[in-house]
N, C-alpha and C positions, 0 to 999 in steps of 0.2 A: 504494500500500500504506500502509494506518496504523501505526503504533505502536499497538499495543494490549498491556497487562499478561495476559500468558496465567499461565494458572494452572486450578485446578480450580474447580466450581464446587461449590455447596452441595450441590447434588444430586446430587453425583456422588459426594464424599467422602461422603454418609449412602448411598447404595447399595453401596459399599466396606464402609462398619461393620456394615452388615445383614448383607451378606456373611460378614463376619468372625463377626462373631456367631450366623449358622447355621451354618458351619461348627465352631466351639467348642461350642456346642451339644451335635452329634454326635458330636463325637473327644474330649473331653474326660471324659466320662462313662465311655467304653469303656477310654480310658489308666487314667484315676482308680480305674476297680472291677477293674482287674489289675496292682496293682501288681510282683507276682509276676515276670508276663513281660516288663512293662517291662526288671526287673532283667535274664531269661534274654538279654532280647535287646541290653542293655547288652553284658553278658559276650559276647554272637557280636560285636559290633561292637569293640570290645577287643580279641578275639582276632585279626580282621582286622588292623586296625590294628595292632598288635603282627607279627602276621603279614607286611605289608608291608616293614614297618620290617628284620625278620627278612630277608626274598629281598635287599633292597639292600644289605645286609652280605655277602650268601653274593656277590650278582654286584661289589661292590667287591673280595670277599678270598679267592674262591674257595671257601671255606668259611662254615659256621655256628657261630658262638659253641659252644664247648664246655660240655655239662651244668656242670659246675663253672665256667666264666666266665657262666652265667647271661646272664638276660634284661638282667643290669648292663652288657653287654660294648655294648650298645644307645644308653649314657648316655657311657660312660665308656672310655676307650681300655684293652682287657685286657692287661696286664703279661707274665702268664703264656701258656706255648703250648695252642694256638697262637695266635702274635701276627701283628695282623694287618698287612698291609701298607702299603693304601691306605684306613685311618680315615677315617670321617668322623662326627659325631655322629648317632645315627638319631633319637633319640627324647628329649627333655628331660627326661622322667619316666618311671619305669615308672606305669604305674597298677595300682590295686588292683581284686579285684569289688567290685561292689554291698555283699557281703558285708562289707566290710574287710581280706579275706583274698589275700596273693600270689597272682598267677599262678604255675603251676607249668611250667617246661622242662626238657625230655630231648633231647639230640641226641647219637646218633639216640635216635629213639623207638622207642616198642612198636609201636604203630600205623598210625605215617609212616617209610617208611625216612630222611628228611630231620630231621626235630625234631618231640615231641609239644609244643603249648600248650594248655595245660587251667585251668579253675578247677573246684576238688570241689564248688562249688556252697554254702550255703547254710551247713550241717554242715562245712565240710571234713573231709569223707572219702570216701576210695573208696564210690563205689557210689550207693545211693538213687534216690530217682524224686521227680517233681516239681521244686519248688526246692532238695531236697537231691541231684539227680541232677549227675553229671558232664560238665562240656562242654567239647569240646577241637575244636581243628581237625580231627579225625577225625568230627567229628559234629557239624560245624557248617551245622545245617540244619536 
C-alpha cells in the first residue's frame, strides 16, 4: 500500500459547484419572489418550536404555563402559581414573527383544550387572509 495524499480532485469539486449552482438557480428564485410565505412558514416553524418547548414543561410539571405566566415561564422560572416543580430552562429566547410582533398564549385555549399559540399575522389583529391572516397551532398547516 502507498501513502498517497487523498483529497478531492479538481473535477470533482467543479461538478459539486455546478451542482450547487443549479440547484440555487431553481430555489432561489421561487424563495426570493414569495417572500410572503417564507414569513407564513417562519411563523409555523416558531410555533412548533415554541410548541415543543411548551409539551416538555407540561411533561416536567404536569402542567402548562398559565395564560398570565406566559410564553416567559419558557425563559424564566415562574414565581407565581402555578409554580413549577421540576424547572428547567426550555427556551433562551422567546422569538418574535416575521412581523416584529409577540406570539400570543392562552392556556387553555379556544381552540386547543391544552394552550392556543398564534401570531395575528402581519396587521396584528384578529382575523384577515393572506399575510394579515391568523396562524396558530390550531391551523398549523
Amino acid at each position: 500500500m502507498s501513502n498517497k495524499n487523498q483529497g478531492f480532485t479538481l473535477l470533482e469539486i467543479m461538478v459539486v459547484v455546478v451542482i450547487l449552482g443549479i440547484l440555487a438557480a431553481i430555489v432561489v428564485p421561487k424563495i426570493m419572489g414569495r417572500p410572503d410565505q417564507a414569513k407564513i412558514l417562519k411563523v409555523k416553524a416558531d410555533i412548533e418550536n415554541i410548541g415543543s418547548a411548551l409539551d416538555l414543561y407540561n411533561l416536567d410539571n404536569g402542567f402548562y404555563p398559565s395564560t398570565a405566566q406566559g410564553l416567559e415561564a419558557l425563559v424564566n422560572e415562574p414565581k407565581a402559581d402555578p409554580t413549577p416543580t421540576n424547572w428547567h430552562g426550555y427556551l433562551q429566547s422567546i422569538p418574535v414573527d416575521p412581523w416584529g410582533h409577540e406570539y400570543h398564549y392562552a392556556c387553555p385555549g379556544q381552540h386547543n383544550t391544552s394552550y392556543d399559540l398564534y401570531s395575528l399575522g402581519a396587521d396584528n389583529t384578529e382575523g384577515g387572509n393572506g399575510i394579515n391572516r391568523d396562524i396558530g397551532n390550531w391551523n398549523n398547516n
